[in-house]
N, C-alpha and C positions, 0 to 999 in steps of 0.2 A: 158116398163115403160111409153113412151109417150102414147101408146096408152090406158095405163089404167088411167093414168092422166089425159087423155080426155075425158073416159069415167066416170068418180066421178070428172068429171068440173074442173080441179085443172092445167088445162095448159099456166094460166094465171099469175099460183103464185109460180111455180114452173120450173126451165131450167137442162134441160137433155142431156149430149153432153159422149161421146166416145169417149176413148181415150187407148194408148198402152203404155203397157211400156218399151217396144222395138221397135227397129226401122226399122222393116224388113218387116212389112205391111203398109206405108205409103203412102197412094195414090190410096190404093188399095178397089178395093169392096170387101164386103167379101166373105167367103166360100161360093160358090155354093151351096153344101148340106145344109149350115145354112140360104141363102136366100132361098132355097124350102122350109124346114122345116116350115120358118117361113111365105113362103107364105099362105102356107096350113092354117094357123091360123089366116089368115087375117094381117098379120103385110109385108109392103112392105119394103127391104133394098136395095133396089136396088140403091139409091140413095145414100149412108154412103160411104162415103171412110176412111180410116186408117190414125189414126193421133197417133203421139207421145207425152203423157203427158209431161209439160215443168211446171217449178216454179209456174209461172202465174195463174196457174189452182188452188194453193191451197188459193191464193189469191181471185180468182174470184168465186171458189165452195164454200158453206159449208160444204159440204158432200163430202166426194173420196170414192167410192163405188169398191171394189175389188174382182174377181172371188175365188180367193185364195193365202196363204201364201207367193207364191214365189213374186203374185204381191205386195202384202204388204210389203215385207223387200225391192224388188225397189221402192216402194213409200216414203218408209222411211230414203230412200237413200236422194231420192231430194227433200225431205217435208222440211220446215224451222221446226227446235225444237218445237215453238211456237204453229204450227198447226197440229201435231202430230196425237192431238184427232180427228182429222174430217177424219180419214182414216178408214176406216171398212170393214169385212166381208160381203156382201152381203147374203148368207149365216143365216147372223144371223138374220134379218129379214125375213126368214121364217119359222113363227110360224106355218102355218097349211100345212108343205110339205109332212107329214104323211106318213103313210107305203108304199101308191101306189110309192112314187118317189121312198122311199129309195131303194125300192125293185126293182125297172129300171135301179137305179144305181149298186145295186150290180150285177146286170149280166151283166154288161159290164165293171165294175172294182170292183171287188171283193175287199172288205175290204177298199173302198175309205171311204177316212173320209169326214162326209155328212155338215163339216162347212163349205167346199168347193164348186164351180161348177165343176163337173167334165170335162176334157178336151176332148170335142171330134174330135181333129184336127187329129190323126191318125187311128182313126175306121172308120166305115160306118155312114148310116144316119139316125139310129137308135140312138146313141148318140146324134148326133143335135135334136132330137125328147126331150129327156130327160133332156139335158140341157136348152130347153126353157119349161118344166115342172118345173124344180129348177129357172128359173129368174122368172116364171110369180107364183108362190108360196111363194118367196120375195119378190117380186116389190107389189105383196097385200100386205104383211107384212110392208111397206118401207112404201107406201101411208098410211097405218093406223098408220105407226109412226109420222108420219106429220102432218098427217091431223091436230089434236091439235093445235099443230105451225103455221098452214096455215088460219085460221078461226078465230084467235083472230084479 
């Protein structure tokens, strides 16, 4: 996301941060397989560590932006009632993930439902390949939801 922020100028009016909804990656870099995947495509994580979403966040974000269902019912565990609406699918922001994703995803989790990102923490690195197919698919869809918002 930062990186396509950067590229459609948009780094200045927009803040992008990471967060878990469990507490068992905290401090951590991530997935090896997910930092190659993502070297290969020019994005560097080598510098991200794991942190845990806390109250504050729904406070300080507009948008909570979630891989899938499971994170969404913990998000709405610790959301205040009030800010309910600012939790979403990532997912649903992409509009043009088209047959090539869906078709990546069904061979490595057949019958996955595509409102989701598929989890690739127990496959190969073929998954981490597919999974930043589906963010950088939404994160276009997310920046053309914005953009509107961000221009006036």
């Amino acid at each position: 996301m930062r990186h396509m922020l950067a590229e459609a100028k948009l780094t200045d009016r927009v803040i992008v941060d990471s967060a878990g909804t469990g507490n068992w990656h905290i401090g951590e870099a991530p997935d090896e397989r997910a930092q190659r995947a993502a070297k290969s495509r020019g994005y560097d994580l080598s510098t991200f560590r794991g942190r845990q979403i806390t109250a504050a966040d729904f406070e300080r974000f507009d948008l909570i932006v979630a891989m899938d269902d499971k994170n969404v019912a913990a998000l709405r565990q610790i959301c205040p009632q009030a800010q309910q609406d600012k939790i979403r699918l990532l997912m649903e922001f992409a509009t043009d993930a088209g047959a090539p994703v869906a078709d990546e995803v069904e061979k490595v989790a057949p019958g996955f439902d595509m409102r989701e990102v598929v989890d690739p923490y127990f496959g190969g690195g073929e998954g981490f390949e597919i999974v930043l197919d589906q963010c950088e698919a939404a994160c276009r869809g997310l920046i053309a939801a914005l953009r509107p918002k961000l221009t006036l």
